[in-house]
C-alpha positions as a Markdown table, in Angstrom:
| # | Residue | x | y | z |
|---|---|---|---|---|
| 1 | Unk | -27.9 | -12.7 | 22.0 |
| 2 | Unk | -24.8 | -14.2 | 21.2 |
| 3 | Unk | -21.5 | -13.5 | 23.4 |
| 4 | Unk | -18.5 | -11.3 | 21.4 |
| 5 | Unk | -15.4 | -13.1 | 21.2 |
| 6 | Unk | -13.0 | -12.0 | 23.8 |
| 7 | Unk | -9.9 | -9.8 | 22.3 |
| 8 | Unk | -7.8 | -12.9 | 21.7 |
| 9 | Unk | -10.4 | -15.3 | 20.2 |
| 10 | Unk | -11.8 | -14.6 | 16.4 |
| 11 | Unk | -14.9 | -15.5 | 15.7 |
| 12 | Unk | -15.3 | -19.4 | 14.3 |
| 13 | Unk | -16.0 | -18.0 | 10.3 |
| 14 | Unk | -12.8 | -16.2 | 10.0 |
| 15 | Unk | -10.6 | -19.0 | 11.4 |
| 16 | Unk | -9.4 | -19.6 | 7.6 |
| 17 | Unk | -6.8 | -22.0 | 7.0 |
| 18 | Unk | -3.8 | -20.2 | 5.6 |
| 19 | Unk | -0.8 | -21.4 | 3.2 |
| 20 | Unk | 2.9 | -20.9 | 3.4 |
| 21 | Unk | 4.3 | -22.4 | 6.4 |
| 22 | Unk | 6.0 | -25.6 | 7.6 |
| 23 | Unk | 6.1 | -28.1 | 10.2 |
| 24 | Unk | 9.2 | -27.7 | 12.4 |
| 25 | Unk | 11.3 | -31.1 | 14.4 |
| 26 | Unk | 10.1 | -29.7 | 17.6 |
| 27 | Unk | 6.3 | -29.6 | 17.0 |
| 28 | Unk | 6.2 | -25.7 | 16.4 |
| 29 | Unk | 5.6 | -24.4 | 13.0 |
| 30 | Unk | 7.1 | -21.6 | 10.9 |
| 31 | Unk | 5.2 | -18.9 | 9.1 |
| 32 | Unk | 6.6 | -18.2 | 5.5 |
| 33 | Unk | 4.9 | -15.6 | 4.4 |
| 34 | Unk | 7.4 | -12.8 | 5.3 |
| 35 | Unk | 10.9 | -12.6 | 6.2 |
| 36 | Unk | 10.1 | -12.7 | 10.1 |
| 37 | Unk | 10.0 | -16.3 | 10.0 |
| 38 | Unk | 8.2 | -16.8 | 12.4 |
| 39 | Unk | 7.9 | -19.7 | 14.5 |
| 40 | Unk | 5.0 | -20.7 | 16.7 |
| 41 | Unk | 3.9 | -23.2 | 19.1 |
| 42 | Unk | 0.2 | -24.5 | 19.3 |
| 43 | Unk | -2.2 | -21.3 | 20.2 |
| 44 | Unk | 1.2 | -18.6 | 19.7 |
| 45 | Unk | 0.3 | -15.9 | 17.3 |
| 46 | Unk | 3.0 | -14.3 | 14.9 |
| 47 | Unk | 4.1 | -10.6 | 15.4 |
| 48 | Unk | 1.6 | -9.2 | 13.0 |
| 49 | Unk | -1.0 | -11.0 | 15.2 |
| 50 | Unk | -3.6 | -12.7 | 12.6 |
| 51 | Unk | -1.8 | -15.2 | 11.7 |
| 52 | Unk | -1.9 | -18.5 | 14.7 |
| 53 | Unk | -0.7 | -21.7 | 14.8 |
| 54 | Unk | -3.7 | -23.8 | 15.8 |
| 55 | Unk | -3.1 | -27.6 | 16.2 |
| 56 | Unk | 0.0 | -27.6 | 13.9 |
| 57 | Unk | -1.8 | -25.3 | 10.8 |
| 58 | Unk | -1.6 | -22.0 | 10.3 |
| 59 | Unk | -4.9 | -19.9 | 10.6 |
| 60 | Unk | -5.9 | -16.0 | 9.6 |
| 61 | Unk | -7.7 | -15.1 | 12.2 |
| 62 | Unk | -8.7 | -11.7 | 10.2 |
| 63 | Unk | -10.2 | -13.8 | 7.2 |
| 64 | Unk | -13.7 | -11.8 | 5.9 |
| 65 | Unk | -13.4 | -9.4 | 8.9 |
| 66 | Unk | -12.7 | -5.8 | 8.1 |
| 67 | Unk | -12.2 | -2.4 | 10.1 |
| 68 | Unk | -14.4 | -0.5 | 7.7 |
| 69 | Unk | -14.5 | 0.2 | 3.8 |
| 70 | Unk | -14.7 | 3.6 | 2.0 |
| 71 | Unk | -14.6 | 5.4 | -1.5 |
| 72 | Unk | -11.9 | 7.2 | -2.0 |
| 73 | Unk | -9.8 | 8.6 | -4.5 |
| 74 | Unk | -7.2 | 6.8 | -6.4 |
| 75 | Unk | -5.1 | 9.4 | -5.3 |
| 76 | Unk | -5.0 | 8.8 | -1.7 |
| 77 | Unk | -3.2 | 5.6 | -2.4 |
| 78 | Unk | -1.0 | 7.3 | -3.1 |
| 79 | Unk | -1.2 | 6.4 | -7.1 |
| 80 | Unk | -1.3 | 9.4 | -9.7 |
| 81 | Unk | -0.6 | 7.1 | -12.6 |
| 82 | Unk | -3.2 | 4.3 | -12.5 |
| 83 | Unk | -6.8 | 5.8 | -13.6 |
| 84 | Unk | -6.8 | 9.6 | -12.3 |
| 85 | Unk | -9.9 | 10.6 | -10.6 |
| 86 | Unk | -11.0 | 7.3 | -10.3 |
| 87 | Unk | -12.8 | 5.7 | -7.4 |
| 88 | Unk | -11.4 | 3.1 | -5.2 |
| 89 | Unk | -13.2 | 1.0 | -2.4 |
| 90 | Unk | -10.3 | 0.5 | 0.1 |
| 91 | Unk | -10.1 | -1.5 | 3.3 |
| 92 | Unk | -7.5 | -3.2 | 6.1 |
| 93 | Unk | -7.9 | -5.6 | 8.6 |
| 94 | Unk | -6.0 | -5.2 | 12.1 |
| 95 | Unk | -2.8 | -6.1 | 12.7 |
| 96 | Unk | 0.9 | -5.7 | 10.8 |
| 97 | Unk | 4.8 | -7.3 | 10.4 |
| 98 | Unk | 6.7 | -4.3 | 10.8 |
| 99 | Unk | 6.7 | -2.2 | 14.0 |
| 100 | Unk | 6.9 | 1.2 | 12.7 |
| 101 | Unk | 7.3 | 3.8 | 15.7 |
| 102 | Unk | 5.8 | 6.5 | 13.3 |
| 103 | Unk | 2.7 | 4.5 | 12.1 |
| 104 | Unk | 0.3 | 6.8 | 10.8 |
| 105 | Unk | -2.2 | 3.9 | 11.1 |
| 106 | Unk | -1.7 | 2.5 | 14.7 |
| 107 | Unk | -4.8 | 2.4 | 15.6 |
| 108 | Unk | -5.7 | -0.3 | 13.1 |
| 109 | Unk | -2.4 | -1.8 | 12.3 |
| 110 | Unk | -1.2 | -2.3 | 16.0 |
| 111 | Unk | -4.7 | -3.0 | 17.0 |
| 112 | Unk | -4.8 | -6.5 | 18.9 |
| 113 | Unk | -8.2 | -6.4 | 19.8 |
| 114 | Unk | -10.8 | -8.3 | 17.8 |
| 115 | Unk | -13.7 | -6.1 | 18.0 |
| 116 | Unk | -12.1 | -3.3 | 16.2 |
| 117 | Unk | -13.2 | -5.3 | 12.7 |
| 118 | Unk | -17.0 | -4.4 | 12.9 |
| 119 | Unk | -16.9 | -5.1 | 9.4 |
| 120 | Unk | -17.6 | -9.1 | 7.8 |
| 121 | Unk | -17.8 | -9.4 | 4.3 |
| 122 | Unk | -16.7 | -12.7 | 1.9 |
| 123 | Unk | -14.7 | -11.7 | -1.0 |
| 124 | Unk | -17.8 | -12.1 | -3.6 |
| 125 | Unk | -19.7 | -9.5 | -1.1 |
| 126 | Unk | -16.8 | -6.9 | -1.6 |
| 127 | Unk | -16.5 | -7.4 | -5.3 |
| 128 | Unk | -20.4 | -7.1 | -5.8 |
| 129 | Unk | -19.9 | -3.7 | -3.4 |
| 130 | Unk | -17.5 | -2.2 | -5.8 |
| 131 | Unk | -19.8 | -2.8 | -8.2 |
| 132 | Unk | -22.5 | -1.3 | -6.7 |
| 133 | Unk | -20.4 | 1.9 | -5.6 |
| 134 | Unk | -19.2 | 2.6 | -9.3 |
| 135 | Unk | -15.6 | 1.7 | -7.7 |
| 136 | Unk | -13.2 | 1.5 | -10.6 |
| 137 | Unk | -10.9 | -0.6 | -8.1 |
| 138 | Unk | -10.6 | -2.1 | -4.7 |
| 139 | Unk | -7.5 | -1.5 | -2.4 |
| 140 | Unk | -6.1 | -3.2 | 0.2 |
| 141 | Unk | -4.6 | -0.8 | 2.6 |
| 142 | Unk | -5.0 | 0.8 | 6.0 |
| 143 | Unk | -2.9 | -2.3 | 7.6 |
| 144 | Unk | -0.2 | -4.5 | 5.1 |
| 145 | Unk | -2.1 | -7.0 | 2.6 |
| 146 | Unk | 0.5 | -8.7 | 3.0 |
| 147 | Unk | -0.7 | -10.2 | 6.6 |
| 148 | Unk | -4.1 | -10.9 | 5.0 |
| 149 | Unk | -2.7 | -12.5 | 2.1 |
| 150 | Unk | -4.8 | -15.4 | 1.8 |
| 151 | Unk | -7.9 | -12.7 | 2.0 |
| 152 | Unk | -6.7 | -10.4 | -0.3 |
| 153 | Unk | -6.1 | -13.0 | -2.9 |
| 154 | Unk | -9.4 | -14.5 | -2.8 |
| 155 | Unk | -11.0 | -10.9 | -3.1 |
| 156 | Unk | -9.0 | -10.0 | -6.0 |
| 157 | Unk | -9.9 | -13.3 | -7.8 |
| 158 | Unk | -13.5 | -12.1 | -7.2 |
| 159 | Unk | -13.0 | -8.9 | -8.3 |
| 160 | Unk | -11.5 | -10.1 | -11.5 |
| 161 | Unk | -14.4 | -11.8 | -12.2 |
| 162 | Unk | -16.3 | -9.1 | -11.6 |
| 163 | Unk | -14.2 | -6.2 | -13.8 |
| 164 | Unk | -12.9 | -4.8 | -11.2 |
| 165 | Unk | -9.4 | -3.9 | -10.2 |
| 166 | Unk | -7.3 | -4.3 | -7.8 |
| 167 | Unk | -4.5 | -2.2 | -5.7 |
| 168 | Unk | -2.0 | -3.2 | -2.9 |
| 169 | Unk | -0.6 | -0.4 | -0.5 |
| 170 | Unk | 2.3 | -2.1 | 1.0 |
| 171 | Unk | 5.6 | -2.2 | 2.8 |
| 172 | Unk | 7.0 | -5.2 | 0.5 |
| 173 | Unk | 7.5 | -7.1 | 3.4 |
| 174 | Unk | 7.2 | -10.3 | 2.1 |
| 175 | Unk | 9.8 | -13.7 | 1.0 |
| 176 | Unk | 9.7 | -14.4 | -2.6 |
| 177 | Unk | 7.3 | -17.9 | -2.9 |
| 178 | Unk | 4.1 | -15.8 | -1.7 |
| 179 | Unk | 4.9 | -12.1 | -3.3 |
| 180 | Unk | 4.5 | -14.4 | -6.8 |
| 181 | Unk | 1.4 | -15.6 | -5.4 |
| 182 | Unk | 0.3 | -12.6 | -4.3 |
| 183 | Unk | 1.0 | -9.9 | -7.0 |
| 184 | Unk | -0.1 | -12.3 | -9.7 |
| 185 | Unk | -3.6 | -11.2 | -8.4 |
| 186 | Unk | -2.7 | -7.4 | -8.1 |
| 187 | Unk | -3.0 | -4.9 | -10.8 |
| 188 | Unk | -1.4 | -1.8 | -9.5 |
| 189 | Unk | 0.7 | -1.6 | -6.1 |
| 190 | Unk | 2.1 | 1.3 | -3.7 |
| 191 | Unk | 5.3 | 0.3 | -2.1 |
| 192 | Unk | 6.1 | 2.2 | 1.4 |
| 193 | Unk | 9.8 | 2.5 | 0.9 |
| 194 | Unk | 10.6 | 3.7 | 4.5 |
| 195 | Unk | 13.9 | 5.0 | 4.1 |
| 196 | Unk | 17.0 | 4.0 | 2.5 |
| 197 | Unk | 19.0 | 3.0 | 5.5 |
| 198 | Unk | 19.4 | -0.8 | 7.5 |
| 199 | Unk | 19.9 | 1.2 | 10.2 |
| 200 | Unk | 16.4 | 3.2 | 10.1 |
| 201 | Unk | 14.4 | -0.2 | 8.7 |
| 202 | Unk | 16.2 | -2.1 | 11.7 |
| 203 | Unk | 15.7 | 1.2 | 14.6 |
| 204 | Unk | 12.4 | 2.2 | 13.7 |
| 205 | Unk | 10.1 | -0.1 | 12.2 |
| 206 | Unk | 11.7 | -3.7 | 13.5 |
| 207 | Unk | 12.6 | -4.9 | 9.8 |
| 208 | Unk | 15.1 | -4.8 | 7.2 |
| 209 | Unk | 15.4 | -2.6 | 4.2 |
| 210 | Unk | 16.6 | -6.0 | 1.4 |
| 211 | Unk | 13.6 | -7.8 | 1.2 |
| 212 | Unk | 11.5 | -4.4 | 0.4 |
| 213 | Unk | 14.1 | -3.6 | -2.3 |
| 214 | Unk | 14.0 | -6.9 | -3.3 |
| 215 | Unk | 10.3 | -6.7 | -3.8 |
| 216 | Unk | 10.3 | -3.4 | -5.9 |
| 217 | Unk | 12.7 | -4.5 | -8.1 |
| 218 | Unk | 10.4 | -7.7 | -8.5 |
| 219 | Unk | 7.3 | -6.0 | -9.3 |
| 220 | Unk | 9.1 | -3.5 | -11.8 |
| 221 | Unk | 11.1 | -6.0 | -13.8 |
| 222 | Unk | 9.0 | -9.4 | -13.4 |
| 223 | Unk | 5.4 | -8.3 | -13.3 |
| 224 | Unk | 2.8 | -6.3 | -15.3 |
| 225 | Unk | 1.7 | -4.9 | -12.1 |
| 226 | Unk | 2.2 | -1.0 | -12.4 |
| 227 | Unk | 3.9 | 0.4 | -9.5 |
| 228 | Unk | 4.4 | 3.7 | -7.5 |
| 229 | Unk | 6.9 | 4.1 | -4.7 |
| 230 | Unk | 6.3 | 6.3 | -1.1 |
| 231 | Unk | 8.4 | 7.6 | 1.1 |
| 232 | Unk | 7.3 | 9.3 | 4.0 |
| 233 | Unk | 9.8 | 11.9 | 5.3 |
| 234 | Unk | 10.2 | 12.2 | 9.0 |
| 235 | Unk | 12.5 | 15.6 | 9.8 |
| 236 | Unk | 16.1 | 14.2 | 11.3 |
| 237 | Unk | 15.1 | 10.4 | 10.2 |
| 238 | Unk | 15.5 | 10.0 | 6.8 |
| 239 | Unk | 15.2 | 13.0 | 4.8 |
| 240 | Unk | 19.4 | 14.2 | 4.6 |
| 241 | Unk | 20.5 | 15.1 | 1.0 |
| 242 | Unk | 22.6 | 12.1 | 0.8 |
| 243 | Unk | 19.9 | 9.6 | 1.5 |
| 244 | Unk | 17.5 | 11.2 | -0.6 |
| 245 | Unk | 20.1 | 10.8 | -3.5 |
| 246 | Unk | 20.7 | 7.8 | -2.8 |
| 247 | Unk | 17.3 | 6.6 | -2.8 |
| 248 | Unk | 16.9 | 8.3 | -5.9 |
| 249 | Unk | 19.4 | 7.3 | -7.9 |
| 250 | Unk | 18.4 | 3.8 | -7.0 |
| 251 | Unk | 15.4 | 3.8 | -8.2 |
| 252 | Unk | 16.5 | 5.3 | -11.5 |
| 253 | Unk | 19.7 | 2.7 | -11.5 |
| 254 | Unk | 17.2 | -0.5 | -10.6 |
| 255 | Unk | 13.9 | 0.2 | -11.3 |
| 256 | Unk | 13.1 | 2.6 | -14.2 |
| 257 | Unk | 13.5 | 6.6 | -14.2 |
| 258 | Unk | 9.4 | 6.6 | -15.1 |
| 259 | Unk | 8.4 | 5.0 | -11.6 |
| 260 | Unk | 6.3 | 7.4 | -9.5 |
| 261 | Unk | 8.0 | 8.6 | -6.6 |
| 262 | Unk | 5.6 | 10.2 | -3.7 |
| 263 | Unk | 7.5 | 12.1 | -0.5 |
| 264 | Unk | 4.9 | 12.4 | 2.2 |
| 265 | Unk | 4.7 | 14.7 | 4.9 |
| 266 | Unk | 5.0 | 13.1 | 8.6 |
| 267 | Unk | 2.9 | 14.3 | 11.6 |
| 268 | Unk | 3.4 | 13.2 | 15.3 |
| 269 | Unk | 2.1 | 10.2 | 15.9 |
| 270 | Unk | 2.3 | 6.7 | 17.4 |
| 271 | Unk | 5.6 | 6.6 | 19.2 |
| 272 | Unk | 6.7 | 9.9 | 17.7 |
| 273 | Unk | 4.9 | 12.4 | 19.2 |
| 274 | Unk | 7.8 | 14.3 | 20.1 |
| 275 | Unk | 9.2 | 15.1 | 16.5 |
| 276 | Unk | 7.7 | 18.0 | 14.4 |
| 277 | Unk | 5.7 | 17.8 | 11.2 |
| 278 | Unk | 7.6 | 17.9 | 8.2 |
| 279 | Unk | 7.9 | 21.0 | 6.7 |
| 280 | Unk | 6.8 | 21.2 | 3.0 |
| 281 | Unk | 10.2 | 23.1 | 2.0 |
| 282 | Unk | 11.4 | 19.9 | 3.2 |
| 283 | Unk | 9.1 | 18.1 | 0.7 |
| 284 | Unk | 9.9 | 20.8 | -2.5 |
| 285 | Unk | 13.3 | 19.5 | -1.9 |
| 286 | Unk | 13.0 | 16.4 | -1.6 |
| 287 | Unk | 11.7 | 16.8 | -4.9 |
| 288 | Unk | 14.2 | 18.9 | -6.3 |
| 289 | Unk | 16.6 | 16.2 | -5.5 |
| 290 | Unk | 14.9 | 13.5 | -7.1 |
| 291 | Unk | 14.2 | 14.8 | -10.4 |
| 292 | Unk | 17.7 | 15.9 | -10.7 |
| 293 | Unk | 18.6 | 12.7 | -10.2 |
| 294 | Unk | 16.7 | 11.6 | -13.3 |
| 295 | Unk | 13.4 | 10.7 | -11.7 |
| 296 | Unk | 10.6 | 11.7 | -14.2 |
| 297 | Unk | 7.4 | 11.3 | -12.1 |
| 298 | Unk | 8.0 | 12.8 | -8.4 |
| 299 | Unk | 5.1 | 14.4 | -6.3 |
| 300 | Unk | 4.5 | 15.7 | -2.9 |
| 301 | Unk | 1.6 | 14.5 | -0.2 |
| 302 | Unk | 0.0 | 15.5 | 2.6 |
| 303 | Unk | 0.5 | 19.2 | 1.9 |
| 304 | Unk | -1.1 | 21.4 | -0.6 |
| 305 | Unk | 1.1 | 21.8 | -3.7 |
| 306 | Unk | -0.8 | 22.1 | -6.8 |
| 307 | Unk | 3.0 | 22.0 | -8.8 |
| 308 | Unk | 4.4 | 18.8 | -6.4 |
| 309 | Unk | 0.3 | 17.4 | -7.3 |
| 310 | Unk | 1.0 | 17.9 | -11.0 |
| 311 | Unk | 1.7 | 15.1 | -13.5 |
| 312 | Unk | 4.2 | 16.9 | -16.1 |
| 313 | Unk | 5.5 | 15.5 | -19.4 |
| 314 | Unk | 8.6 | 14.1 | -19.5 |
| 315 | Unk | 9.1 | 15.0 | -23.4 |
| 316 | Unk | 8.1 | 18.7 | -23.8 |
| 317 | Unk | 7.3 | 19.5 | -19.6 |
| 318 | Unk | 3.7 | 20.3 | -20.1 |
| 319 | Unk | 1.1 | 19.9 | -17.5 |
| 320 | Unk | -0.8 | 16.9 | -18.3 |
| 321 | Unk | -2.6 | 16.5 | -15.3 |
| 322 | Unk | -3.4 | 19.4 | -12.8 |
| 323 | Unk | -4.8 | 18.1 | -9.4 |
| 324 | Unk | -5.8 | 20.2 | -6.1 |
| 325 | Unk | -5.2 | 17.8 | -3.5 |
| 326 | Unk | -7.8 | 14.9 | -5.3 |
| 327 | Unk | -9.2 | 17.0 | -7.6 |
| 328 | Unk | -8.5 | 16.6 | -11.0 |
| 329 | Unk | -8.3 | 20.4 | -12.5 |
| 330 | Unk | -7.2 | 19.7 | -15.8 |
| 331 | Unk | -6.6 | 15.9 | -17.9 |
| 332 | Unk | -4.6 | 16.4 | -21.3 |
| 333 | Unk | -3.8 | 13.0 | -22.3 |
| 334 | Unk | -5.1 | 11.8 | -25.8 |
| 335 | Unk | -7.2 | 8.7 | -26.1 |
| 336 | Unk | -4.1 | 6.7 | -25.8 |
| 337 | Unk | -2.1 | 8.1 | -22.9 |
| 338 | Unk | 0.0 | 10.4 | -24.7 |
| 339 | Unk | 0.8 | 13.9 | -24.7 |
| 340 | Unk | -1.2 | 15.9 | -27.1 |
| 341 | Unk | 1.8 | 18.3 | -28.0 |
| 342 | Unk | 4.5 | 16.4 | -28.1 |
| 343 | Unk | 3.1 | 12.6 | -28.3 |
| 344 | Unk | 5.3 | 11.4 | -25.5 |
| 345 | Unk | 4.0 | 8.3 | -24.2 |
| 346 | Unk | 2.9 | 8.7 | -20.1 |
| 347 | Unk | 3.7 | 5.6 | -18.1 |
| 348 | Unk | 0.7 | 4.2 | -16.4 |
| 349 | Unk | -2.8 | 3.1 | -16.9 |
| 350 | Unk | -5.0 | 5.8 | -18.2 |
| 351 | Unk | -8.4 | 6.2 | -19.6 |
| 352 | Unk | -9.6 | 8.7 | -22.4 |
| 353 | Unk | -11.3 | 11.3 | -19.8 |
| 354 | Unk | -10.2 | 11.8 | -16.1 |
| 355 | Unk | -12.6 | 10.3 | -13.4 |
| 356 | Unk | -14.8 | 12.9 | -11.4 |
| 357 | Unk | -14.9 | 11.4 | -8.0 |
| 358 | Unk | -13.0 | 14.9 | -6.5 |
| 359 | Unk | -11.7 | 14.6 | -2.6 |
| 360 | Unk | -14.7 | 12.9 | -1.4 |
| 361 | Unk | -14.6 | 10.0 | 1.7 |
| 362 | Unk | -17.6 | 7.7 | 1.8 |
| 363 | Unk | -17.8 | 5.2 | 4.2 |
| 364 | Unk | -19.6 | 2.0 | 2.8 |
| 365 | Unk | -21.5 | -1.2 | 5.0 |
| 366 | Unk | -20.8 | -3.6 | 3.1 |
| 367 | Unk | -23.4 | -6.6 | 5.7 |
């Protein structure tokens, strides 16, 4: 039988030799991945964890390991422009570079110990999985792809190859050379945009709010990759009127006023047990705010709210698509994404008939 690796050791296949970082005068190296920057001495580990400095390269300790893939719905992502009703075969690693007191994911993102990635699978294993599921698309999500760069990458080449696509669920936490890299490989993306305060980014999850702004305004002006935006409001934190106009207007100011714009609902968790749920008046007006600020696309999460689930027009105002939490209840669009009344163009990726996958969770073994 052969011994488990102790919490600190990964096992010898997923020691994968990982780019983007530099030799420094003093025989430490520095990550460049994300704007941490970190630097490392032989065996030292970087704050997201899965990234190590052994003998003077830089290893992902997390490479082919996985803690767990399901179908979902291309809704969960949260993305209600990018093939409604469609499947998606998602999966994380452990680990992350932002210390978010609220994490809704701690478990797996602030998870330090190797044996919570029961799952191994090589990049061609997970592409030929999606295949095999009817996925329309594999995510990375659960923790930041960004940590897992090199793995994600790799995946979505094979995925390519196999007709499948892919999706990033992100905090944007990442310095200019590798987001290139890495969103040349993506198809669609979900940006976490915390808040829209230096203060909250630096208080409550250990970063800074520039470099995810920075990347949003990347993706929507520089890439083909489509794009929603989340914000996850947190009752006291970041949900006043002021900074939900503000965050508003910028997206209509420096990204476009058809990005999506999801506000989720917060429950206790992590390091915030002690602050309430948020309410979903909170969430009706967050919306409220938003699309009087000239935001075309905004929806609510985590709460039922067939009208905050609902994809309207922005020509005439029709209903194009009704959901029910996942479910899709009714799909308008014409053959070519457009609205059969008034011919308006809907921003996104579309097909000619909704997917039926519904609300449904199916864990999948991939080995």
């Amino acid at each position: 039988m052969t011994k488990a690796p102790a919490a600190n050791q990964a096992p010898a296949e997923s020691r994968h030799q990982a780019r983007y970082f530099h030799g420094l005068p003093d025989g430490r190296i520095q990550c460049d991945l994300c704007p941490r920057d970190c630097k490392l001495a032989d065996g030292q580990r970087g704050l997201c964890f899965v990234r190590q400095n052994q003998g003077g390269q830089m290893i992902l300790t997390t490479y082919g390991r996985s803690s767990g893939f399901c179908l979902d719905p291309i809704e969960k992502k949260p993305l209600a422009h990018f093939y409604p009703g469609s499947s998606v075969l998602s999966f994380g690693t452990a680990g992350c570079n932002l210390s978010c007191k609220f994490c809704q994911n701690w478990d797996i993102s602030k998870s330090k110990q190797m044996d919570r990635l029961s799952d191994q699978a090589s990049p061609e294993q997970i592409a030929r999985a999606a295949v095999k599921q009817q996925a329309h698309s594999v995510a990375f999500t659960y923790n930041d792809p960004v940590i897992f760069a090199e793995y994600a990458m790799d995946t979505a080449d094979a995925c390519r190859q196999a007709g499948i696509k892919t999706v990033a669920v992100t905090a944007g936490y990442i310095h200019a050379a590798p987001r290139a890299d890495f969103y040349a490989k993506m198809d669609a993306a979900n940006v976490d945009l915390k808040g829209f305060t230096e203060q909250f980014y630096q208080k409550l999850t250990g970063s800074h709010l520039q470099p995810v702004l920075d990347t949003l305004k990347y993706l929507v002006h520089q890439t083909a990759v489509w794009t929603e935006v989340t914000t996850l409001l947190i009752p006291g934190f970041n949900d006043s009127e002021a900074e939900l106009t503000a965050l508003s207007e910028w997206i209509v100011r420096e990204l476009r006023p058809d990005v999506p714009l999801h506000f989720s609902a917060f429950h206790p968790d992590y390091k915030m047990m002690n602050v309430p749920p948020t309410r979903p008046e909170t969430l009706q007006k967050a919306r409220a705010i938003a699309r009087r600020c000239g935001l075309l696309h905004v929806y609510t999460g985590n709460v039922h709210d067939i009208d905050g689930d609902t994809t309207y027009c922005s020509g005439c105002g029709d209903p194009l698509i009704v959901r029910d939490y996942y479910q899709i209840l009714a799909y308008k669009l014409d053959d070519k994404g457009r609205c059969p009344r008034c011919q308006q163009q809907l921003a996104g990726h579309f097909a000619s008939q909704a997917g039926t996958f519904g609300r449904r969770r199916l864990p999948v073994r991939i080995t």
